[in-house]
C-alpha positions in Angstrom: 0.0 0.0 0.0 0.9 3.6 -1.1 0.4 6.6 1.4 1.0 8.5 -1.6 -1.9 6.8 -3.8 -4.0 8.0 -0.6 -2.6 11.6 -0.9 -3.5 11.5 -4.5 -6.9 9.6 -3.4 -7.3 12.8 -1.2 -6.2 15.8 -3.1 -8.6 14.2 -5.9 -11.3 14.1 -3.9 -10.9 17.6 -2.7 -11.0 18.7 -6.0 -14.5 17.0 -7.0 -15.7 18.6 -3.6 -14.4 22.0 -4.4 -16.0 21.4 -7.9 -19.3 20.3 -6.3 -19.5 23.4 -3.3 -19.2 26.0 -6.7 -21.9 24.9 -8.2 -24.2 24.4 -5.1 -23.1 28.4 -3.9 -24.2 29.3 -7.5 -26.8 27.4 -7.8 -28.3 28.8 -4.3 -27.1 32.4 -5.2 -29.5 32.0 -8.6 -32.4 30.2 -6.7 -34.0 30.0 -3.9 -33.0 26.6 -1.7 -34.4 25.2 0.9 -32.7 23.8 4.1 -33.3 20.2 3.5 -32.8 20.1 -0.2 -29.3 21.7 1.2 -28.4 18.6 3.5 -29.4 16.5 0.9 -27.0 17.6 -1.1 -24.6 17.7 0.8 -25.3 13.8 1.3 -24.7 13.2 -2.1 -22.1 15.0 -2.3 -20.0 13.1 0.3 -21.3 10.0 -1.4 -19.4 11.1 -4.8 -16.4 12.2 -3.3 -15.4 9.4 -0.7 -16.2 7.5 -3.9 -14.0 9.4 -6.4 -11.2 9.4 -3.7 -11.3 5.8 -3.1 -11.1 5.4 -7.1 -8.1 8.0 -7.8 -6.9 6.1 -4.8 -6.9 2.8 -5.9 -5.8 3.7 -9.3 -2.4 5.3 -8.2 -1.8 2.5 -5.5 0.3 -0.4 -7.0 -0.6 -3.1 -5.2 -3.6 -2.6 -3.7 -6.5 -0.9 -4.4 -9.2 -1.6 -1.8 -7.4 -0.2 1.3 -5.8 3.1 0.1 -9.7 3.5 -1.6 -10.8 3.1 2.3 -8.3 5.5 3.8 -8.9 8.6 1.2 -12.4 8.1 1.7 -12.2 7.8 5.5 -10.1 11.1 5.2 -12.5 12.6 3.4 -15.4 11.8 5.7 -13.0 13.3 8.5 -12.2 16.4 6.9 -15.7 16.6 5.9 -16.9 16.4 8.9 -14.4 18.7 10.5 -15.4 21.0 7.7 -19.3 20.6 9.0 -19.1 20.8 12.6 -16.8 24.1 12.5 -19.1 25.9 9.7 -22.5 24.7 11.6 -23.6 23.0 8.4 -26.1 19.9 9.1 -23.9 16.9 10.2 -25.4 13.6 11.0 -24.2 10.8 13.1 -20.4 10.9 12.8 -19.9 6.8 13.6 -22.2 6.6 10.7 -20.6 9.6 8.3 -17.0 7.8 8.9 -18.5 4.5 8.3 -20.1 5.7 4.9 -16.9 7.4 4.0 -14.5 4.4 4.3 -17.3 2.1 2.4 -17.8 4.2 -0.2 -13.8 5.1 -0.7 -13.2 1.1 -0.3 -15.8 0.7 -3.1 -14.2 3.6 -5.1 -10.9 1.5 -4.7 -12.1 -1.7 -5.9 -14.2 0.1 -8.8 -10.5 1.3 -10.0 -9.8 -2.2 -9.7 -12.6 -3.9 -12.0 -13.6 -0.8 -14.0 
């Protein structure tokens, strides 16, 4: 395993999320959005992150793919959370939010694997 597959896994998945908050501010700046609506896309965002992590991830890792995949997308579900809690966004369970962050980046990882 490659810590620097899960740095790549990481910086990757940063990128989608940075991607992902511009268009949600512009999309809220240019109409009106509910709360909810908000949090759930929030969800789905963290869903396509910890997945893309897990995938860059696993793609730059040369032997394994499945465990660096877990690690960027547990990172992720860290920093997101971090991110969450500090800016008094919506944050549910965090057990949960880590859990669903290292599943999703394991199956990002083993996507890169089969895909």
């Amino acid at each position: 395993m490659s810590l620097r597959a899960v740095g790549r896994g990481v910086a990757a998945g940063l990128m989608v999320a940075a991607l992902l908050a511009l268009g949600l501010a512009l999309a809220a700046d240019r109409t009106p959005v509910a709360e909810s609506v908000v949090a759930a896309v929030l969800w789905v965002a963290r869903v396509v992150v910890s997945t893309a992590a897990g995938w860059f991830a696993g793609r730059g890792s040369d032997s394994g793919a499945v465990l660096p995949g877990t690690l960027a997308g547990l990172s992720l579900a860290v920093l997101g959370s971090l991110v969450a809690a500090e800016t008094g966004l919506p944050l549910g369970p965090v057990g949960v939010t880590l859990a669903v962050g290292a599943f999703l980046g394991a199956l990002g990882g083993f996507l890169a694997v089969t895909g």
